[in-house]
N, C-alpha and C positions, 0 to 999 in steps of 0.2 A: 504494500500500500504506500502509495506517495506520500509523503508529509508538506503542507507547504503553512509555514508562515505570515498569517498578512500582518501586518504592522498600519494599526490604525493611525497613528502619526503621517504618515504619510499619505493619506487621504484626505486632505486641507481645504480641497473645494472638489465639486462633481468632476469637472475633468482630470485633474489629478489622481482622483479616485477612479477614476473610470480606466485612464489610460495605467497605474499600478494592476490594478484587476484583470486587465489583458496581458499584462506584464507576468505577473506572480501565477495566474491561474489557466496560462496559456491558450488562451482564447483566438478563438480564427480569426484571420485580417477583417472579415465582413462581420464581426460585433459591432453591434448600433451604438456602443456608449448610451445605456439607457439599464433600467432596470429590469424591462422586458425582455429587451437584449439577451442579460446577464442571466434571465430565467430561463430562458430556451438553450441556450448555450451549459448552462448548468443540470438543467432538469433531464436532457437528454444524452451527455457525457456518461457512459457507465465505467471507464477508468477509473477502478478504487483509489479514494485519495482521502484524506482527511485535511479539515482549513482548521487552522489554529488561529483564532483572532486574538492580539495581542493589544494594548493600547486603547479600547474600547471608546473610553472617555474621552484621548484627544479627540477622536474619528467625529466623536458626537458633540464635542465641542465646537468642530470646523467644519461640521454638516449638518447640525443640528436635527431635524428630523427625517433630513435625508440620509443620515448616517441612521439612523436607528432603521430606516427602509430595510436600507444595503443587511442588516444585521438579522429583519423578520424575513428579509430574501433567501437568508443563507440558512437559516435555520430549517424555513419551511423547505427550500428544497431538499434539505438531507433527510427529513421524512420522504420526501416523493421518491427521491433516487436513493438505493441502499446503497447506491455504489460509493456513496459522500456522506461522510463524517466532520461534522463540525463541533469545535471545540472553544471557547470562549475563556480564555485566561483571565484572572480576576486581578484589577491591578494591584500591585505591590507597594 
């Protein structure tokens, strides 16, 4: 199973966010930068992998409740996809 790290720090605004999420989660050139985007591109990926959210609170400090979206996004899809495991690090 892949491990990947996302580091909420570095999701500062949507496109930042958007284009790290392409980046870290290896997503096709044709991702919309969107949250739809992210959920088709996510919900139909069956490569086992777990996302470890780290930083939680910057992410939703610099997205306010568009980071807490990205956060019900990631959630709900690892109910839909068994193939994805998401993890949520509590800060320190």
């Amino acid at each position: 199973m892949k491990r990947i790290r996302l580091n909420g720090a570095k999701m500062a605004d949507r496109e930042a966010a958007h284009a790290y999420l392409k980046r870290k989660l290896d997503l096709p050139d044709y991702y919309g930068d969107n949250l739809d985007a992210l959920w088709d591109c996510l919900s139909t990926d069956f490569s086992p992998k777990k996302i470890i959210l780290v930083n939680r609170e910057a992410m939703v400090e610099g997205l306010g409740s568009y980071g807490e979206a990205i956060i019900t996004l990631l959630l709900e899809v690892s109910e839909e996809n068994e193939s994805i495991e998401v993890e949520i690090e509590d800060e320190e």
